[in-house]
C-alpha positions in Angstrom: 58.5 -0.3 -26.4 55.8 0.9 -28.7 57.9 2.6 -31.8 56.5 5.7 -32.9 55.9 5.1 -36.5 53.3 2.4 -35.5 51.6 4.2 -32.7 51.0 2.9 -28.5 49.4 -0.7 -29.0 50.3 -4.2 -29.2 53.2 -3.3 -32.0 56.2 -3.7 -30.4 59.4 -3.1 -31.0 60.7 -6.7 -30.4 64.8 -5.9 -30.8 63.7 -4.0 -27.9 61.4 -6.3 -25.8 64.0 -8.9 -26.5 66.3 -7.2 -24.6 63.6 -6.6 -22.0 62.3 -10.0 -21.9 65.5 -11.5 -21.3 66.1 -8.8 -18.2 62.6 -10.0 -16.7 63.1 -13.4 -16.6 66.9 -13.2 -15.2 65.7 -11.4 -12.6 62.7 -13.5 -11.6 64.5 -16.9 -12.0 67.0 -15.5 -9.3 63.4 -15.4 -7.0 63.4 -11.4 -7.7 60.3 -9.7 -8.3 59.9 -7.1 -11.3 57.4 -4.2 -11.3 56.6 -3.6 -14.9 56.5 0.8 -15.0 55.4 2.4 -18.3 57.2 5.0 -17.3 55.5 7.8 -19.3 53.2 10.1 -17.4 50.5 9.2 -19.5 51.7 10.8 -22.5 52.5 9.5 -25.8 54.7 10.5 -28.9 56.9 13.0 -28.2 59.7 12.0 -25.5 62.1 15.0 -26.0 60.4 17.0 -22.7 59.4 14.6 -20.0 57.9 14.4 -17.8 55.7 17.6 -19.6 56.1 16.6 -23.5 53.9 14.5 -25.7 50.0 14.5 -26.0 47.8 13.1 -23.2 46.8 9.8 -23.2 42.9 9.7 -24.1 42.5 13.7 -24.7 39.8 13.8 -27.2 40.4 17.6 -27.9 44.1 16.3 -29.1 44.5 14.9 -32.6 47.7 13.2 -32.0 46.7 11.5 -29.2 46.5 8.0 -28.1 43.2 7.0 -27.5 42.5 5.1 -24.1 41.9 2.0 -26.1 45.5 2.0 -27.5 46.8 2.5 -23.9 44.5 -0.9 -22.9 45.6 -2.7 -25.9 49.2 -2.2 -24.8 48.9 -3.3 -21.1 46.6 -5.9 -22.8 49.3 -7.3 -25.4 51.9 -6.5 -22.4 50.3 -8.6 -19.7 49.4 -11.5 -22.1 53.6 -11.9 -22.8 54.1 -12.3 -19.0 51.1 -13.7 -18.0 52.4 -17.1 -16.8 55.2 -15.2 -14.7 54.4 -14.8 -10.7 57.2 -12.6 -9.9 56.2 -10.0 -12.1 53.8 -6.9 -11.0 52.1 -4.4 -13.5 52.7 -0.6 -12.5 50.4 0.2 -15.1 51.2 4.1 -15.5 54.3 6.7 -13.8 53.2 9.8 -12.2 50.2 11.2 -14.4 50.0 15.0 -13.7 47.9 17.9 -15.0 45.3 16.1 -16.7 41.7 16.2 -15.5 41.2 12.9 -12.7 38.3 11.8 -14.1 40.6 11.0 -17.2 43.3 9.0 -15.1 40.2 7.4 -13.3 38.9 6.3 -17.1 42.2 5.1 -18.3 43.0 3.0 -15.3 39.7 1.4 -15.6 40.5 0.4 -19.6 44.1 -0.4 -18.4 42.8 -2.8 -15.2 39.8 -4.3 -17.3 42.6 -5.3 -20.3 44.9 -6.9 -18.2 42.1 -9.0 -16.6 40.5 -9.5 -20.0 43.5 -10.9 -21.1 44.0 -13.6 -17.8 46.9 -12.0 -15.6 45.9 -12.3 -12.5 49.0 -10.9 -10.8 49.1 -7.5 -8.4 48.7 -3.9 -10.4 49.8 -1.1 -8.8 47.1 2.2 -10.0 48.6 5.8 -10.0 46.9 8.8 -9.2 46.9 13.0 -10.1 50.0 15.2 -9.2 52.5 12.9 -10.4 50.8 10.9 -8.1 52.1 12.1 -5.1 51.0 10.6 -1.4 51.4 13.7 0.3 48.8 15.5 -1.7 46.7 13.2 -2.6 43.4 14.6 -0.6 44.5 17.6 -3.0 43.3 19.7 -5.8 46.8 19.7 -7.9 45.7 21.4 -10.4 42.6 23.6 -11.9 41.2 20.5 -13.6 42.9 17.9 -10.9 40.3 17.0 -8.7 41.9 15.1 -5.6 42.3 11.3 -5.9 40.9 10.7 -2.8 37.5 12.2 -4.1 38.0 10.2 -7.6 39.3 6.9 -7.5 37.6 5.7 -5.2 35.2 4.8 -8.2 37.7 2.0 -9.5 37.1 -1.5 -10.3 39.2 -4.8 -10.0 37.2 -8.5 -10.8 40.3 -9.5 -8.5 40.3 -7.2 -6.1 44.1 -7.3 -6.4 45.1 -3.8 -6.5 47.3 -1.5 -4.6 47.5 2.4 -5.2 50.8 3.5 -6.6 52.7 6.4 -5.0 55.3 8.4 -4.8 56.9 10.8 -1.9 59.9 13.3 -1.8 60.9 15.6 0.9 62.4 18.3 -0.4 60.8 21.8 -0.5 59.0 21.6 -3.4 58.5 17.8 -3.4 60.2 17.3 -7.1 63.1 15.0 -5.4 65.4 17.6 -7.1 67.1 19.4 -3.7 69.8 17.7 -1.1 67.5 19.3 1.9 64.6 17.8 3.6 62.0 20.0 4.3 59.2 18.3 5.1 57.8 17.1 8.6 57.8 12.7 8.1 55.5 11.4 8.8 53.3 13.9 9.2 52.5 14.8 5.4 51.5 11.1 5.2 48.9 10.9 7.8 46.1 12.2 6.0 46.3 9.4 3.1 47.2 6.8 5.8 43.9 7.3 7.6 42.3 7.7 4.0 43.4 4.2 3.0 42.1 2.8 6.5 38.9 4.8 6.1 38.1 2.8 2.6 40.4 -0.5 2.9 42.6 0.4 0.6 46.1 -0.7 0.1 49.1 1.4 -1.1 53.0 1.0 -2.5 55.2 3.9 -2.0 57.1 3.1 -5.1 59.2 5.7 -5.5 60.6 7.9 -2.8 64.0 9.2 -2.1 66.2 11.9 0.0 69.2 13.8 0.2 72.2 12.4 1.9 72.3 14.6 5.3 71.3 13.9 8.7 68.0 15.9 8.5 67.1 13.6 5.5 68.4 10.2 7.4 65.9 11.2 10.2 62.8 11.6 7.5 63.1 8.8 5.7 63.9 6.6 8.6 60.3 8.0 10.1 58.7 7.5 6.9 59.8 3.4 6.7 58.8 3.0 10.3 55.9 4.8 9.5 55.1 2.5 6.9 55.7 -0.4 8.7 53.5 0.6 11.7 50.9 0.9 8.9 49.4 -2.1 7.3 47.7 0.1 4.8 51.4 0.7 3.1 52.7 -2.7 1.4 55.7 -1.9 0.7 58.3 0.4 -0.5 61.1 0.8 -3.0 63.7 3.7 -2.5 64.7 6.0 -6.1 67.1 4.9 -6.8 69.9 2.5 -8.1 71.2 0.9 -11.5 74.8 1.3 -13.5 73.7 4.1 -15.4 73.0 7.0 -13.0 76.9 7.7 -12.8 77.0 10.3 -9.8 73.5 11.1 -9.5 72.7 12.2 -6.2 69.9 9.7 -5.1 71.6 6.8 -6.5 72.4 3.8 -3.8 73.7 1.4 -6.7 76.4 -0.6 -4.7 80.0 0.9 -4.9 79.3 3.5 -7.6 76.3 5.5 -6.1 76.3 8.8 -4.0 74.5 7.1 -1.2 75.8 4.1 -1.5 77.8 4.3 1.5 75.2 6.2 3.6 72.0 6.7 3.1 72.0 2.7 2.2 74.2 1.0 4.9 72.7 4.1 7.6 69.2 4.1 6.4 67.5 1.4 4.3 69.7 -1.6 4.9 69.0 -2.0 8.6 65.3 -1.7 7.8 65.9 -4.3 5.4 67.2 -6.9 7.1 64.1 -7.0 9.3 62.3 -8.8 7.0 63.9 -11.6 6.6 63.7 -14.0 5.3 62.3 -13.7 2.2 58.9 -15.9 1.6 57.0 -16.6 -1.6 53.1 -17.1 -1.2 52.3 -17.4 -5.5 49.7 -15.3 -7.0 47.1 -14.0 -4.9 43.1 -14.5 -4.4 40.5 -12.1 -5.2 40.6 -10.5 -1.6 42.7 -8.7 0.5 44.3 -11.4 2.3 45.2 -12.2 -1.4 46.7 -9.0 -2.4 49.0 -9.0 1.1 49.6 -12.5 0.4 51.1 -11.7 -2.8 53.1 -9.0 -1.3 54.4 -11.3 1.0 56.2 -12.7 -1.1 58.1 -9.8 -1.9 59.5 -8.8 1.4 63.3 -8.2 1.5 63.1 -7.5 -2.1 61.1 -4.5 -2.4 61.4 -3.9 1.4 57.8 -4.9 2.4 57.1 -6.4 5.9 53.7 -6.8 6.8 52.6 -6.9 10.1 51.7 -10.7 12.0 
């Protein structure tokens, strides 16, 4: 979005955001709802690696570096383009990961504040440490990653209309790279469950997906009921789907994907169809009723089915 020869801001490439745009607004006319991802780990200018290459968003010690401000003047310039747009919700960072906390704490603020500055009032999903993982996120990830739970609890929204963004995998090493399912569902969720209840906090388990095996069927089927027993979870959407991941082994895009004709039909479909039918509630108010208002609306879509 932001070419390299003019640095992260509000330049954008707009060939590019053309293209975008004109995605966006297809699928939010049809009553769809789009969750805008910059899909980066908060790094910038050097793609070749990822999710480990480029310099760290807001690391003073780096000279390349974008500064926090750039990162709020893009979500700032960003927001502004689709402010008038309901359907759409601002996943303002993917999986940050071995960078001090107190850093991801600071640049959520600046990202947050910008797109409030800027009038979009619509639902902002806020990422934490370890590729912002749910199962660890009571966790020390790294020498310099103090746990979420103990940091960002310090962040701010004039709306209120937040929702923390994270991620789960079940596979031994939790990198959503390995057919088996290793982990006990939903057991490595309970601790950030009860920390969500403890503070009244919401949650979006944006990305999650498993191998294609009975053991796996079992976990993620726990995991959705999980979260639908929870009111602290909003909602969910399962990695992944689209034309171009060809025969990748998590993909459930309809008659081309590996788990297209199981995990889907087996798994996710049948929890799906619970909530129906689809509603749309508009933007929400500043205050909690708001934010599960909004996410109301997005039931069946991005499989959200709030309790009551």
């Amino acid at each position: 979005m932001c070419p390299l020869e003019t640095g992260l801001g509000s330049t954008f490439n707009e060939t590019y955001f053309s293209e975008f745009q004109t995605a966006v607004n297809y699928i939010t006319a049809q009553g769809g709802y789009v969750i805008l991802d910059a899909h980066n780990y908060m790094r910038y200018n050097d793609p070749s690696s990822q999710p480990s290459s480029g310099s760290i968003i807001g690391n003073t010690n780096d000279t390349k570096a974008a500064t926090t401000q750039n990162l709020a003047t893009f979500w700032s310039a960003l927001s502004t383009r689709f402010i008038t747009n309901p359907n759409v919700i601002f996943g303002i960072m993917n999986e940050p990961h071995d960078m001090p906390t107190s850093l991801i704490l600071a640049n959520n603020q600046a990202m947050i504040n910008a797109i409030r500055a800027a009038g979009a009032r619509q639902l902002i999903l806020v990422p934490g440490n370890g590729f912002t993982g749910a199962q660890r996120w009571l966790n020390k990830t790294c020498t310099t990653c103090d746990p979420n739970a103990d940091v960002l609890t310090a962040i701010t929204d004039p709306m209120s209309n937040f929702a923390f963004d994270m991620h789960l995998y079940f596979d031994n090493d939790t990198s959503g790279t390995h057919e088996e399912c290793t982990s006990a569902a939903p057991a490595n969720i309970l601790p950030v469950t009860s920390w969500l209840r403890e503070h009244n906090y919401t949650a979006l388990l944006s990305e999650f997906g498993a191998g294609s095996n009975a053991a796996c069927f079992a976990t993620v089927n726990a995991t959705l009921t999980h979260l639908e027993q929870n009111k602290e979870f909003i909602g969910w959407t399962y990695w992944s789907a689209g034309p171009l991941w060809g025969d990748y082994f998590l993909s459930v895009e309809p008659g081309k994907g590996k788990q297209s004709n199981s995990t889907w039909p087996l798994v996710l479909e049948p929890h799906v169809r619970q909530y129906q039918p689809m509603m749309k509630c508009g933007v929400s108010t500043n205050s909690r009723e708001g934010i599960e208002g909004v996410v109301r609306s997005v039931e069946g879509c991005l499989g959200l089915r709030l309790p009551g």
